[in-house]
Backbone and ligand atoms as CSV (ligand in chain L), in Angstrom:
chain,resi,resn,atom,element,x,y,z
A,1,UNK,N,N,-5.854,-0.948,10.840
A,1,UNK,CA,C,-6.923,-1.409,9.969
A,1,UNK,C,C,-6.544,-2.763,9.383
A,2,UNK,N,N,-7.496,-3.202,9.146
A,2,UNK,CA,C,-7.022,-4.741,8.706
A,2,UNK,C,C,-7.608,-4.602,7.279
A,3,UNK,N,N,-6.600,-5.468,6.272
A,3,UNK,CA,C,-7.323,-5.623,5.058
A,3,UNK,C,C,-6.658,-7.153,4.613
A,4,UNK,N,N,-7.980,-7.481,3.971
A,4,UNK,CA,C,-7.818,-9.145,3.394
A,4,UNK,C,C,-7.837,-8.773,2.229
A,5,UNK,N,N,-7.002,-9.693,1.723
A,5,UNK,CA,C,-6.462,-9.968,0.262
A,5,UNK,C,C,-7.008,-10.971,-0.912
A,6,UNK,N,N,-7.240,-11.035,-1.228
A,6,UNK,CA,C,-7.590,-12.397,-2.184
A,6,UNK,C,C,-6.864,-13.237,-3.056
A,7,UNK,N,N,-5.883,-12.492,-3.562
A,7,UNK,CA,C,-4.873,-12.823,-4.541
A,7,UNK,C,C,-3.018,-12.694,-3.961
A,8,UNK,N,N,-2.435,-13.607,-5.177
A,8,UNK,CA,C,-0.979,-13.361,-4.571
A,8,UNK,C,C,-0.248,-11.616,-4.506
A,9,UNK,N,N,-0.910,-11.071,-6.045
A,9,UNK,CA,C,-0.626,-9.904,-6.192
A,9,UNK,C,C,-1.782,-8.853,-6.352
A,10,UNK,N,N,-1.882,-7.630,-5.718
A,10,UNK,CA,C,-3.003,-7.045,-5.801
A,10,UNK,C,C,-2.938,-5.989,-5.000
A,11,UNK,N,N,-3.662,-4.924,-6.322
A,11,UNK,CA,C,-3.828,-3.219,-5.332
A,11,UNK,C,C,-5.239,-3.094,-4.501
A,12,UNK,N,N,-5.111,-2.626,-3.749
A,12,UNK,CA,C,-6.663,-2.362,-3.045
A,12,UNK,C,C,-6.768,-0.789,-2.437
A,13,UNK,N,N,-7.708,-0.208,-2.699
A,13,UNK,CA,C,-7.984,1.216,-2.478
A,13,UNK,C,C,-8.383,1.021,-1.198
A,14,UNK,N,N,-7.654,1.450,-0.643
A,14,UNK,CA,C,-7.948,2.099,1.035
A,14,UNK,C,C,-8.215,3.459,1.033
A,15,UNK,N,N,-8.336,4.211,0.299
A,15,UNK,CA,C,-8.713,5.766,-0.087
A,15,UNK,C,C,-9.785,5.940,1.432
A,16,UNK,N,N,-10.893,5.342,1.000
A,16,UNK,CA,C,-12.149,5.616,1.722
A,16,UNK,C,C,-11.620,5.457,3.639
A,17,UNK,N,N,-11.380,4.123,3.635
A,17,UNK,CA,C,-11.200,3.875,5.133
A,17,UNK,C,C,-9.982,4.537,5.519
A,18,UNK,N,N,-8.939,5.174,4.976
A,18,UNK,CA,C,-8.162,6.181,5.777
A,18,UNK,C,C,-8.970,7.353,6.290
A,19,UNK,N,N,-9.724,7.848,4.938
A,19,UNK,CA,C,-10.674,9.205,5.069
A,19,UNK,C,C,-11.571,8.987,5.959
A,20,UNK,N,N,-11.964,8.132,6.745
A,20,UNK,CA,C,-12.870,7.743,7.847
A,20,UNK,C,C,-11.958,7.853,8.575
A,21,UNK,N,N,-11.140,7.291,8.838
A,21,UNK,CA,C,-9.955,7.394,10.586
A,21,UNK,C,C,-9.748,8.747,10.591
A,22,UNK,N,N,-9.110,9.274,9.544
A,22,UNK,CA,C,-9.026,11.142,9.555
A,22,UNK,C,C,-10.217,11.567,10.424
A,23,UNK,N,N,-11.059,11.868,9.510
A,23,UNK,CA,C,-12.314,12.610,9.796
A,23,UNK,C,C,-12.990,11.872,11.527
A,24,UNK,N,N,-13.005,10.558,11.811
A,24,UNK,CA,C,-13.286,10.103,12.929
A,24,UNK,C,C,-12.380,10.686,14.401
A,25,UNK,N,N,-10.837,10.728,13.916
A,25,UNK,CA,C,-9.894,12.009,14.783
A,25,UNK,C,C,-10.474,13.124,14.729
A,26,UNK,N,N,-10.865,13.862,14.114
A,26,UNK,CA,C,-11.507,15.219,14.521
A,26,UNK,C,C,-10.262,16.191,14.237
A,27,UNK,N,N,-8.826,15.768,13.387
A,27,UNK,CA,C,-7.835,16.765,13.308
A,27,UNK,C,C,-8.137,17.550,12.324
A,28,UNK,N,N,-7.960,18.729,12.337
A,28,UNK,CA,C,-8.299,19.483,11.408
A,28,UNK,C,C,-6.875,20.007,10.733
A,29,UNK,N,N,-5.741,20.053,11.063
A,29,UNK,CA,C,-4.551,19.928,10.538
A,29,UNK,C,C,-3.831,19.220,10.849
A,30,UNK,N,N,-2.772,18.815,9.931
A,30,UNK,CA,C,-2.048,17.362,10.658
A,30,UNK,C,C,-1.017,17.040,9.502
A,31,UNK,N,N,-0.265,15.535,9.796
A,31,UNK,CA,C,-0.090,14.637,8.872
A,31,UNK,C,C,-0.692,13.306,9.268
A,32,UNK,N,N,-0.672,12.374,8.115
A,32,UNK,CA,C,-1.459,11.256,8.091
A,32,UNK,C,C,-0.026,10.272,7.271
A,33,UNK,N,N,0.142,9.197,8.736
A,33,UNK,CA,C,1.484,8.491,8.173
A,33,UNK,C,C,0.815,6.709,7.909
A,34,UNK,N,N,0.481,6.459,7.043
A,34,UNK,CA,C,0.142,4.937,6.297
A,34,UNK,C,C,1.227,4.085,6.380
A,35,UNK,N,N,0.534,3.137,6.908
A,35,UNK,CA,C,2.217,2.150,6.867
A,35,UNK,C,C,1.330,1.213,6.975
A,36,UNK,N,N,2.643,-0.377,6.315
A,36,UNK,CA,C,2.046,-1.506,5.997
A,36,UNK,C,C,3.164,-1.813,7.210
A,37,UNK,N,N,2.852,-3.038,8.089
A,37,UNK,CA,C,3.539,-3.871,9.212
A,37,UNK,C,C,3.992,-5.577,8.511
A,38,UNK,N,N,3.994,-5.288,7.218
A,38,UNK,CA,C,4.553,-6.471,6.375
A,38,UNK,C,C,5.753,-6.141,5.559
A,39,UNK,N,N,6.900,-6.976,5.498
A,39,UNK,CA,C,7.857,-7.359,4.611
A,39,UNK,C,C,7.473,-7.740,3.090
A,40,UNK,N,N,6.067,-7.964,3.251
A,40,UNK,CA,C,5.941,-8.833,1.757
A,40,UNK,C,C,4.417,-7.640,1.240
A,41,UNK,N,N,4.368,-6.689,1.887
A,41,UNK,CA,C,3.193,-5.362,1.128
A,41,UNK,C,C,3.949,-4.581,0.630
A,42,UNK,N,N,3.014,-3.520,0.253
A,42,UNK,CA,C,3.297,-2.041,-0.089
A,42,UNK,C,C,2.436,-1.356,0.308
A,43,UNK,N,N,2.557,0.769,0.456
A,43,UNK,CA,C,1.704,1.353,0.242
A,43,UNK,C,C,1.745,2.160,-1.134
A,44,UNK,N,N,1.396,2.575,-2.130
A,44,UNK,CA,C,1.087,3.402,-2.731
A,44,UNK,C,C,0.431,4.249,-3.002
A,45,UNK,N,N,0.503,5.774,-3.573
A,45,UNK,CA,C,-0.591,6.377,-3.786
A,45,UNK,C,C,-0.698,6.775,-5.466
A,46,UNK,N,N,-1.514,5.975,-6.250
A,46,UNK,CA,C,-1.470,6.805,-7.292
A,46,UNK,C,C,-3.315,6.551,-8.385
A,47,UNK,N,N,-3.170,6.590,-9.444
A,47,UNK,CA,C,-4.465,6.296,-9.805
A,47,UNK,C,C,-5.779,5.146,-9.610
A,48,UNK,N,N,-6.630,5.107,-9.347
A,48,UNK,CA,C,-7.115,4.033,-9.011
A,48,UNK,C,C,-8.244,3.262,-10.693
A,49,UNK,N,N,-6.875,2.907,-11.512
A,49,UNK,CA,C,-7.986,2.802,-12.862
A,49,UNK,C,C,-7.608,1.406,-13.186
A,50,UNK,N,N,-8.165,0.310,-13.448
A,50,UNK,CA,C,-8.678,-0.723,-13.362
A,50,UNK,C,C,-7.253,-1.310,-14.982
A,51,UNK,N,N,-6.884,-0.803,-15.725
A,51,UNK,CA,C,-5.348,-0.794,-16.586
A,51,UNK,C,C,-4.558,-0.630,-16.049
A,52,UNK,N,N,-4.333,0.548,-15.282
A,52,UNK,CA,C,-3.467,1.313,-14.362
A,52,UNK,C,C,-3.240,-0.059,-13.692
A,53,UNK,N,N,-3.722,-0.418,-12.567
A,53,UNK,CA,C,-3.742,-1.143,-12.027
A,53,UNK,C,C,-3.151,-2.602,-12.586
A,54,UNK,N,N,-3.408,-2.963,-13.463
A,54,UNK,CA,C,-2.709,-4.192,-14.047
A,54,UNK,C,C,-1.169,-3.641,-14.852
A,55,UNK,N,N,-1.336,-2.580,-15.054
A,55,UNK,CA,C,0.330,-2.092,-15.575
A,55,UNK,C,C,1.063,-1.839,-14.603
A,56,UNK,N,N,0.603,-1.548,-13.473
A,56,UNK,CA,C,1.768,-1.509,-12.428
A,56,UNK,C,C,2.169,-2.608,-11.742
A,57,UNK,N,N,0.904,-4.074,-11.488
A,57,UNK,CA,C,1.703,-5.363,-11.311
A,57,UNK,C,C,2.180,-5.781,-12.563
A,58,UNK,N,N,2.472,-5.683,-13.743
A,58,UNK,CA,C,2.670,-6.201,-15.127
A,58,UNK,C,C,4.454,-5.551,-14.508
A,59,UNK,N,N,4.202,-4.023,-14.653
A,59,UNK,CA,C,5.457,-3.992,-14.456
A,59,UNK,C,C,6.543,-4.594,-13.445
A,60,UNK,N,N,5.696,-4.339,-12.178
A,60,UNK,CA,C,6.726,-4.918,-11.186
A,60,UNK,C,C,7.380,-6.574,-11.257
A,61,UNK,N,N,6.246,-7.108,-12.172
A,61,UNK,CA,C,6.444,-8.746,-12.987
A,61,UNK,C,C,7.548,-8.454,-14.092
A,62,UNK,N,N,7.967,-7.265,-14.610
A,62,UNK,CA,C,9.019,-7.345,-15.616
A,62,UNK,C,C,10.523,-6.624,-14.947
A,63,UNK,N,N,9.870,-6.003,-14.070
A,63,UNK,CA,C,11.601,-5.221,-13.361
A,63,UNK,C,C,12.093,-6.527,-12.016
A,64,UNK,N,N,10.949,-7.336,-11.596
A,64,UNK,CA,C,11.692,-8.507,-10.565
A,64,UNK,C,C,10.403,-9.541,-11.083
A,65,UNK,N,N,10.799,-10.298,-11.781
A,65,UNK,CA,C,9.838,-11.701,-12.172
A,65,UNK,C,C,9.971,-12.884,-10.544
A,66,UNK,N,N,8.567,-12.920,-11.103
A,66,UNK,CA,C,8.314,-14.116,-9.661
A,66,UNK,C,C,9.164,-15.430,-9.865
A,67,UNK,N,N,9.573,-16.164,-10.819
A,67,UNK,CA,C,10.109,-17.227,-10.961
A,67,UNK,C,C,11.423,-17.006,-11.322
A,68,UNK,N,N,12.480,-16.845,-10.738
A,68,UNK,CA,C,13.900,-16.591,-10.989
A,68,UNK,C,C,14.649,-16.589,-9.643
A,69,UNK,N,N,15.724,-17.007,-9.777
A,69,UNK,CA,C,16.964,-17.534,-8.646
A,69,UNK,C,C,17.523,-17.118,-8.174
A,70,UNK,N,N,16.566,-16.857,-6.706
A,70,UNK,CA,C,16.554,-15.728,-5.656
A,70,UNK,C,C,17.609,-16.367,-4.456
A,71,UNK,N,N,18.666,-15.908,-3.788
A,71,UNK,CA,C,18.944,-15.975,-2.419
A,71,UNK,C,C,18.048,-16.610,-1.632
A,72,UNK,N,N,17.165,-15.458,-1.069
A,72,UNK,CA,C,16.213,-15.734,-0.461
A,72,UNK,C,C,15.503,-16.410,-0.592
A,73,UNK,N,N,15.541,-17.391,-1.721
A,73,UNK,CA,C,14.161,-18.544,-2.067
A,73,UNK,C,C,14.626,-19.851,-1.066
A,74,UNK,N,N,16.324,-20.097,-1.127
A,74,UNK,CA,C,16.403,-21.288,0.148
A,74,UNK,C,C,15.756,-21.139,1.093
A,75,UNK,N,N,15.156,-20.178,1.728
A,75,UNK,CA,C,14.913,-20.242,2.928
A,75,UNK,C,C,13.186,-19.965,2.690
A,76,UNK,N,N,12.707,-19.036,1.793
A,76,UNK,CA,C,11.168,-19.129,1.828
A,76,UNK,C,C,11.195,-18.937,0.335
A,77,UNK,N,N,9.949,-18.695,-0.190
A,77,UNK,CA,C,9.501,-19.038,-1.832
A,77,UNK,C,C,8.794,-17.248,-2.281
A,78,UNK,N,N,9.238,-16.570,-1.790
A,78,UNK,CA,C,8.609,-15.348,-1.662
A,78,UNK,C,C,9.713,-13.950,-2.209
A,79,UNK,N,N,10.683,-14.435,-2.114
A,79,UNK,CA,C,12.161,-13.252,-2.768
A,79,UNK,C,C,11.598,-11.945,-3.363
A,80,UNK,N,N,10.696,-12.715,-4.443
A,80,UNK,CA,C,10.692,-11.741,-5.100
A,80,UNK,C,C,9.617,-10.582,-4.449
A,81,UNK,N,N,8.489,-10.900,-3.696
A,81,UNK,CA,C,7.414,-10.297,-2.633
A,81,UNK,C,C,8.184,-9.257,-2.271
A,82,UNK,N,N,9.417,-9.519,-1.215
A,82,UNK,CA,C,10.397,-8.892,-0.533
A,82,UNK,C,C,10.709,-7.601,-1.611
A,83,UNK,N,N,11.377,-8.286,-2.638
A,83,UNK,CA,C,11.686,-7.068,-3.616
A,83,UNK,C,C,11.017,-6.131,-4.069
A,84,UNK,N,N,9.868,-6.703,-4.053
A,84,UNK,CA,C,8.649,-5.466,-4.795
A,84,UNK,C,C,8.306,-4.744,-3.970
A,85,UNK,N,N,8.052,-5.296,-2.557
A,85,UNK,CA,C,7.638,-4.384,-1.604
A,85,UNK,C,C,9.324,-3.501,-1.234
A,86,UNK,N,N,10.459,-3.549,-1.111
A,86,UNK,CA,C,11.622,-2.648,-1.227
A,86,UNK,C,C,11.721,-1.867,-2.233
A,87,UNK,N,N,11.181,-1.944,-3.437
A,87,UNK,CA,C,10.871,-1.053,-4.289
A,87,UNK,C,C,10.173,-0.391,-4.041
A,88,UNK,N,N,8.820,-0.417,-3.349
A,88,UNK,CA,C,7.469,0.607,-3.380
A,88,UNK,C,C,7.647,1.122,-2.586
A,89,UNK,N,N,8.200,0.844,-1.430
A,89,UNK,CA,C,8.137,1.491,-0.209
A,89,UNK,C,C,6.994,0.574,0.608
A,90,UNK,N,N,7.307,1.262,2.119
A,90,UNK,CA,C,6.241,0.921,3.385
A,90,UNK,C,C,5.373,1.575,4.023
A,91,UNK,N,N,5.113,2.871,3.209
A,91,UNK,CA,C,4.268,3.713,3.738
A,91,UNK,C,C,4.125,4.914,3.265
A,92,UNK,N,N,3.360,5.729,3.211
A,92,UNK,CA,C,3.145,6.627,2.530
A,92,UNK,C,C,2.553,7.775,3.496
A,93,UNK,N,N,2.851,9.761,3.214
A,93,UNK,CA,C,2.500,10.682,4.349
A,93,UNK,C,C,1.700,11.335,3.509
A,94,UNK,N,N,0.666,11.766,3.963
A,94,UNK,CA,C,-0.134,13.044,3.526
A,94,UNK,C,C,-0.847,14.257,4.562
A,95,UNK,N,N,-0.903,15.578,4.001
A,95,UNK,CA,C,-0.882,16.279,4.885
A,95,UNK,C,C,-2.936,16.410,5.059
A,96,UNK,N,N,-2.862,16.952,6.460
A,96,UNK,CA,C,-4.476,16.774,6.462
A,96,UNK,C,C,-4.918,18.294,6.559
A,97,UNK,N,N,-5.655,18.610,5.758
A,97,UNK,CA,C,-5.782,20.308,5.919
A,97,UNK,C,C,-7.650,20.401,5.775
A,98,UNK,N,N,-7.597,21.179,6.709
A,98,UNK,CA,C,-9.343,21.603,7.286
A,98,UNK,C,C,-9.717,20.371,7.301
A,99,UNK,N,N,-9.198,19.220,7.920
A,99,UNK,CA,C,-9.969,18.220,8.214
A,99,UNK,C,C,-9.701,16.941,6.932
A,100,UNK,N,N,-10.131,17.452,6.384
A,100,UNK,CA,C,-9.666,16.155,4.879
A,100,UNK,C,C,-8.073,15.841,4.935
A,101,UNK,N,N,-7.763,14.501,4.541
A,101,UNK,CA,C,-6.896,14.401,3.818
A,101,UNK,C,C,-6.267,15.275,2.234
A,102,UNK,N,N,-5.174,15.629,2.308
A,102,UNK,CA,C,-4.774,16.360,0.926
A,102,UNK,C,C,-4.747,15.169,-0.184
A,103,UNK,N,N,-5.441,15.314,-1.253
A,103,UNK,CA,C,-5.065,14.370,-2.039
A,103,UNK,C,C,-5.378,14.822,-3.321
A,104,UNK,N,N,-4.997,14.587,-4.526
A,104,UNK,CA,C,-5.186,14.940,-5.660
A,104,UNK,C,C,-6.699,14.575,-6.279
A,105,UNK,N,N,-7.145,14.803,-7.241
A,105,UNK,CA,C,-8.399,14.469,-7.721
A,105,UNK,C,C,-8.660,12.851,-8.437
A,106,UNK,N,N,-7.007,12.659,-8.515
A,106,UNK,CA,C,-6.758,11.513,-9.349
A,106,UNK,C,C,-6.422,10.608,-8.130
A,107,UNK,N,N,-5.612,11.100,-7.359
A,107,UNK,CA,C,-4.906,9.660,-6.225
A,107,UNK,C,C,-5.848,9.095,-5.470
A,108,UNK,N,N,-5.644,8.080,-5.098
A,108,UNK,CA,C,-5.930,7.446,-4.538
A,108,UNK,C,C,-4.879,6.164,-3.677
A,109,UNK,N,N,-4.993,5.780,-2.468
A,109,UNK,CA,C,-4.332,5.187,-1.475
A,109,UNK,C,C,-4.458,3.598,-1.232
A,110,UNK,N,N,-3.162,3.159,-2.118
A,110,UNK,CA,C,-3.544,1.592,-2.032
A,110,UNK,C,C,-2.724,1.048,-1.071
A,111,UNK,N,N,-3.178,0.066,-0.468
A,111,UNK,CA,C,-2.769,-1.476,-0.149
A,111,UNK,C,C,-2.287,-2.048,-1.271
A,112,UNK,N,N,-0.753,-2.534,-1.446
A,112,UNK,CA,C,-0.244,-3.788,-2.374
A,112,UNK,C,C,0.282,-4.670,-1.770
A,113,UNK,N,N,-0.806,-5.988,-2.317
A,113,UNK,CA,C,-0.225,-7.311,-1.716
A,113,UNK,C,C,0.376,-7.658,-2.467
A,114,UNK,N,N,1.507,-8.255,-2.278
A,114,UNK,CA,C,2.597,-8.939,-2.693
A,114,UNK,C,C,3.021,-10.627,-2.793
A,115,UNK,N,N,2.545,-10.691,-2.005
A,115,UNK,CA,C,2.432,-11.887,-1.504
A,115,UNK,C,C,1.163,-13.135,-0.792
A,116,UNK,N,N,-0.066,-12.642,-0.950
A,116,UNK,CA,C,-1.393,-13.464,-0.702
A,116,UNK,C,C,-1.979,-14.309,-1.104
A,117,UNK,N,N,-3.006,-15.101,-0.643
A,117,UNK,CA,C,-3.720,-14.196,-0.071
A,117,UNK,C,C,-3.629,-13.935,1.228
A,118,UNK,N,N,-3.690,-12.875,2.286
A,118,UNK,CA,C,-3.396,-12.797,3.576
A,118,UNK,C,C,-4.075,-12.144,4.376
A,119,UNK,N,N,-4.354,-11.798,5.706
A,119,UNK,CA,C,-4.948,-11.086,6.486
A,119,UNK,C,C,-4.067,-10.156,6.844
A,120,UNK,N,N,-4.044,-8.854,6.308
A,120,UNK,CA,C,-2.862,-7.962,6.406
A,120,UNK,C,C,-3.119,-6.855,7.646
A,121,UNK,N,N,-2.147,-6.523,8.263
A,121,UNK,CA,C,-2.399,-5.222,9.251
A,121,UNK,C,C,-2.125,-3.663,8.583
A,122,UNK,N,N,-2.343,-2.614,8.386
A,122,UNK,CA,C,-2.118,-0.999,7.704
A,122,UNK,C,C,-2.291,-0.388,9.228
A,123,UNK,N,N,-1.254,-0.040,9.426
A,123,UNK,CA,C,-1.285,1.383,10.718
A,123,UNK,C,C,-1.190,2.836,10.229
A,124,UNK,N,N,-2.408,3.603,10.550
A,124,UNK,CA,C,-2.873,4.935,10.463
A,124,UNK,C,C,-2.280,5.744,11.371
A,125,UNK,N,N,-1.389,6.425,11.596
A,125,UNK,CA,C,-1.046,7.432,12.592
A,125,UNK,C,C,-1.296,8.867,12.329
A,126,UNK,N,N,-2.141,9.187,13.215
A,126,UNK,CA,C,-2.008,11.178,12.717
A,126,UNK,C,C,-1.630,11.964,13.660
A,127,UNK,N,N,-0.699,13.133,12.859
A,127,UNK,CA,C,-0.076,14.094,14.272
A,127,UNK,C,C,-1.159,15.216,13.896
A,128,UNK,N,N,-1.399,15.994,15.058
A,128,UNK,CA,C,-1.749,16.879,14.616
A,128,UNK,C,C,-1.334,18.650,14.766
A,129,UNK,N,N,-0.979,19.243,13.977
A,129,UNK,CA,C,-0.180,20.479,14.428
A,129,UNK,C,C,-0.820,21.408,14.962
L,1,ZN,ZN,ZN,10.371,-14.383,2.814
């Protein structure tokens, strides 16, 4: 799936368009493995609330700040991208039962750019048992 970005930092709910690839497979049990094919994303799964959302880039701006004297900045301007996305992780599993994705009432499945704005790739894989 492809998703465009707009900003350097930013969550985006992919909730919906995973739940379409699910349901478009036809698995009715399974897992569902999300992965970002970038060094400089994330996946997450957690609330999709519009505070929420600015407290979790607020934070990741106070545990690795964008402007500070990175290794990695000789060579590109992005260090800290790298870091945030090694913190969050690259992907995220959920199990698919009677067809739906399992998901809480609250979660929801983001895209975090880290680094944009960009034309990003998300690979959907489902097994099914
Ligand atoms: Zn880099």
């Amino acid at each position: 799936m492809d998703v465009q970005t707009s900003t350097r930092t930013e969550l985006i709910d992919i909730t919906d368009r995973v739940r379409a690839i699910v349901k478009e497979s036809g698995t009715k049990d399974g897992i569902c493995v999300i992965s970002t094919r970038h060094t400089t994303s994330a996946i997450l799964i957690n609330e999709n609330e519009r505070g929420l959302r600015d407290d979790i880039l607020e934070m990741l701006e106070t545990l690795i700040p964008e402007n500070k004297s990175y290794a990695h900045n000789r060579i590109d301007n992005n260090a800290d991208s790298h870091l945030r996305a090694a913190l969050l992780g690259n992907s995220a599993t959920l199990p698919i039962e009677d067809g739906h994705l399992v998901l809480g009432t609250w979660q929801s499945v983001f895209f975090v750019e880290l680094d944009g704005p960009r034309n990003r790739s998300v690979n959907v894989k489902i097994l099914e048992s």
